[in-house]
N, C-alpha and C positions, 0 to 999 in steps of 0.2 A: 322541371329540369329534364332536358331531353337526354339522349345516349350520347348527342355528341357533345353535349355542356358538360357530361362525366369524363368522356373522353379528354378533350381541352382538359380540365380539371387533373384526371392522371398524369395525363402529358407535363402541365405545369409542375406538378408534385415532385417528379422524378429531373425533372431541367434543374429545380432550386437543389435538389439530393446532388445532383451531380455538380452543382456550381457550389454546393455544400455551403448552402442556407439554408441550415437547418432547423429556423423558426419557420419559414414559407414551406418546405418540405413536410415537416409535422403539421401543420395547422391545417395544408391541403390533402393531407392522406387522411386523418383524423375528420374531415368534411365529409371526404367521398368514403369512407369507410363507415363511419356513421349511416349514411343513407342507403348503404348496402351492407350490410351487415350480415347477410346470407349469401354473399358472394362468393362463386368458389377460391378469388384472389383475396379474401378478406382475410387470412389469419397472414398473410407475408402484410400488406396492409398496415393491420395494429400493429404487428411487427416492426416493421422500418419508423411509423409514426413514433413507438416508443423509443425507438432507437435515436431518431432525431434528438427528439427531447432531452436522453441521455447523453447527446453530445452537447446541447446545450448545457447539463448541468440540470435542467429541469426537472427534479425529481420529485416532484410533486407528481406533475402531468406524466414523469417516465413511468411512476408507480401505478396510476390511473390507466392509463392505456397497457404498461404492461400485463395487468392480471386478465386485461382482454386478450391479448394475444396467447399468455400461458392457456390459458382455457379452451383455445381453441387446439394447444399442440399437444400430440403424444408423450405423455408420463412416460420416463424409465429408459427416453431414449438419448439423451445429451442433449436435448431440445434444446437451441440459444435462448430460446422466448423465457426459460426457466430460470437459467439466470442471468439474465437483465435484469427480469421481476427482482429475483432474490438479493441483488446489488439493491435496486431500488428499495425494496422492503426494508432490508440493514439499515440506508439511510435514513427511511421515513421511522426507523424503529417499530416497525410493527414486525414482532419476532414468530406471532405463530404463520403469519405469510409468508416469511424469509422461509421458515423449516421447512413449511412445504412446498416451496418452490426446488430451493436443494436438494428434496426426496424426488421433486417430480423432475428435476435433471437428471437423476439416479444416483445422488451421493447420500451418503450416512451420515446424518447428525445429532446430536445427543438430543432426546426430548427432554422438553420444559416448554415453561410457561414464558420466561423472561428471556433475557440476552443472553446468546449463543455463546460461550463459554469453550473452547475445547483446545487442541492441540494437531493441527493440522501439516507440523511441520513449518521448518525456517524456508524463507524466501526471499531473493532478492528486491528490495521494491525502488524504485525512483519516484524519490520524492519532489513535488511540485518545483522548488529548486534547482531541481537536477542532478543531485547528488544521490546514490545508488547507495543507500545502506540497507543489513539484513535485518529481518521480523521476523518474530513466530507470529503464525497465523493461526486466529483464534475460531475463524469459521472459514470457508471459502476465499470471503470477502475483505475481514477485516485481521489487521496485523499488530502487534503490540513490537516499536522499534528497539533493536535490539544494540546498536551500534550506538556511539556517542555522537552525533553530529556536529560537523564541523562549528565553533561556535557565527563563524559568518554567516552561514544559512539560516540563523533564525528558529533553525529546528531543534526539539530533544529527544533524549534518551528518553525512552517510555512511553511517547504517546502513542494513541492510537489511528491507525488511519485504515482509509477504504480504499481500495487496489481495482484497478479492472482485470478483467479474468482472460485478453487479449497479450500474451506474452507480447514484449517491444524490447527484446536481445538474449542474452544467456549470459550465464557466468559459470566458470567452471572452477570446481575445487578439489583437490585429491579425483580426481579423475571421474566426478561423477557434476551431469550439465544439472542448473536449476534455471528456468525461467525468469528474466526480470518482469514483474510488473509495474505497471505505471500509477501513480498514487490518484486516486481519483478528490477527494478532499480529505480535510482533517477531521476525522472523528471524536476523541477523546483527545484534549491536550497533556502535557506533562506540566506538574508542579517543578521538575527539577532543572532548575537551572544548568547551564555549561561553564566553565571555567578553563580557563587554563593555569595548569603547574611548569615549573622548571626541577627536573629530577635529574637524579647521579644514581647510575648504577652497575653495577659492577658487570652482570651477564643478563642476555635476555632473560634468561628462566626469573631472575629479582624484576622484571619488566611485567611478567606472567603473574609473578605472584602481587604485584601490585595487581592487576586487573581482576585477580582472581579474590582480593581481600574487599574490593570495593563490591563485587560482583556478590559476596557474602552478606551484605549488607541491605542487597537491594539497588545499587547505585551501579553506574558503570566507569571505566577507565579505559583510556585506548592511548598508545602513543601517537602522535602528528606521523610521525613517519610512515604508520598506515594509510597515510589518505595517499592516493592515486589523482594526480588529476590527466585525463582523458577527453577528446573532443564528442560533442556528440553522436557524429555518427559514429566513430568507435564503440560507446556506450551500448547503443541501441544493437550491436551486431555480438558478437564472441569472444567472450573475456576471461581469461585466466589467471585464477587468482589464489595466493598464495597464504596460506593461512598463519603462517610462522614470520610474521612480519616485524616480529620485536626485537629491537637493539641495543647494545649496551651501549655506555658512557650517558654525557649530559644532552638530555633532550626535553621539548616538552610532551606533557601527555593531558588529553582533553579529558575533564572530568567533570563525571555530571553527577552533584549530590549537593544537598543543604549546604551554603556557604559555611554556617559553623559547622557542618562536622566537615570539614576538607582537612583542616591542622590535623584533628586527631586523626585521624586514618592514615594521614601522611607519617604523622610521629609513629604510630602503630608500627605501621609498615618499615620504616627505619631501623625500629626497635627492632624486628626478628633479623636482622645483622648488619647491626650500625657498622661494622670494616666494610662494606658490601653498598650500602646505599644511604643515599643523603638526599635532602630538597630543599632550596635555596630560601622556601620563605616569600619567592615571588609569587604570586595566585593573582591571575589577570580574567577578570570576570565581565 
């Protein structure tokens, strides 16, 4: 292979990157990278080659090429190469290369042996749908859904999913911005199904304390009236959002918990003041 077969070769790599084919992109940096491997342009190289991959979804090959790239980048300094890897790791579930990837961007995470576990704070995430609900984020990467989702999207209350670490909009609440990210797959599903109720109630605060008694439970509750729907590019830009979204009189509210227990928690709920609140008995699942 001559200089100028590498060349051609580079050239090709970066035309498919920029026409973002990013199976021809990956496979030809990953070619000439491989055969240079002590080149000075070799750690942006693994780099983009993983990157490729990860837009593919290839995480197998993103995992594999990424700990080439992490290896060759500086520890401690927000390296991308560290967490790409550490995205990838999560996926492939190999937890003590995720930890050290996260350490080697320079963030803190709890040691163990197994899966990352912690408390990263809530975040906006957009799910593969499109639909923008919030997560507590359990490491960097990965987010346990905190919202009921709508039951047309297919999605639920509780699962787990993996985010990319590239914000794509903002949302804003009492005055303070959080980044939306973008869902990258699904990780852990939810057992809990979605349903919908029809409820009577007297003031928001009986709204509150409905979501707050299912919330006791384990389950969740949200009135319809909370959903926002929004075009795209709205989505992806600066959004203001109002936390006090709950209304009195007859509305429906999505709820996510074991079809049998929906009666009891609804009767429950009733019970702390039946002059106050009531539910029609219809449950649309």
């Amino acid at each position: 292979m001559t200089r100028a077969d590498d060349r051609e070769l580079l050239k090709a790599a970066y035309e498919a990157w920029d026409a973002e084919d990013w199976a021809v992109a990956g496979e030809r940096l990953e070619r000439l990278v491989r055969r240079h491997a002590d080149h000075r342009r070799a750690p942006v190289w693994w780099y983009d080659a993983a990157l490729a991959h990860k837009f593919l979804g290839n995480w197998a090959k993103a995992y594999e090429l990424g700990r080439e790239a992490a290896a060759r980048a500086e520890r401690g300094t927000q390296d991308p190469a560290f967490w790409n890897l550490g995205i990838a790791a999560t996926i492939m579930e190999d937890w003590a290369t995720a930890r050290d990837a996260w350490q080697g961007f320079g963030l803190s995470v709890p040691d163990g042996d197994g899966e990352i576990e912690a408390d990263f704070g809530a975040t906006p995430v957009r799910l593969e749908c499109g639909e923008v609900v919030w997560a507590r984020r359990l490491c960097p990467a990965r987010a346990r859904v905190l919202n009921v989702p709508t039951p047309e999207s297919g999605r639920r209350f509780g699962e787990v999913v993996v985010h990319d670490g590239a914000p794509n909009g903002e949302r804003t609440v009492n005055g303070q911005t959080f980044p939306v990210f973008d869902e990258l797959l699904l990780f852990r599903a939810s057992d809990l199904p979605t349903a919908t109720v029809e409820v009577v109630a007297a003031a928001p605060e009986d709204i509150q304390a409905l979501a707050a008694l299912f919330d006791q439970h384990g389950y969740g509750a949200e009135p319809a009236s909370g959903v926002r729907m929004i075009c795209s590019c709205c989505s992806e830009g600066s959004v203001r959002q109002n936390t006090d979204h709950q209304v009195a009189g007859g509305q429906r509210m999505h709820v996510a918990a074991p079809a049998d227990r929906i009666a009891g928690l609804l009767d429950a709920w009733c019970a702390g003041a039946p002059e106050r609140r009531s539910w029609t008995g219809r449950v649309h699942g």
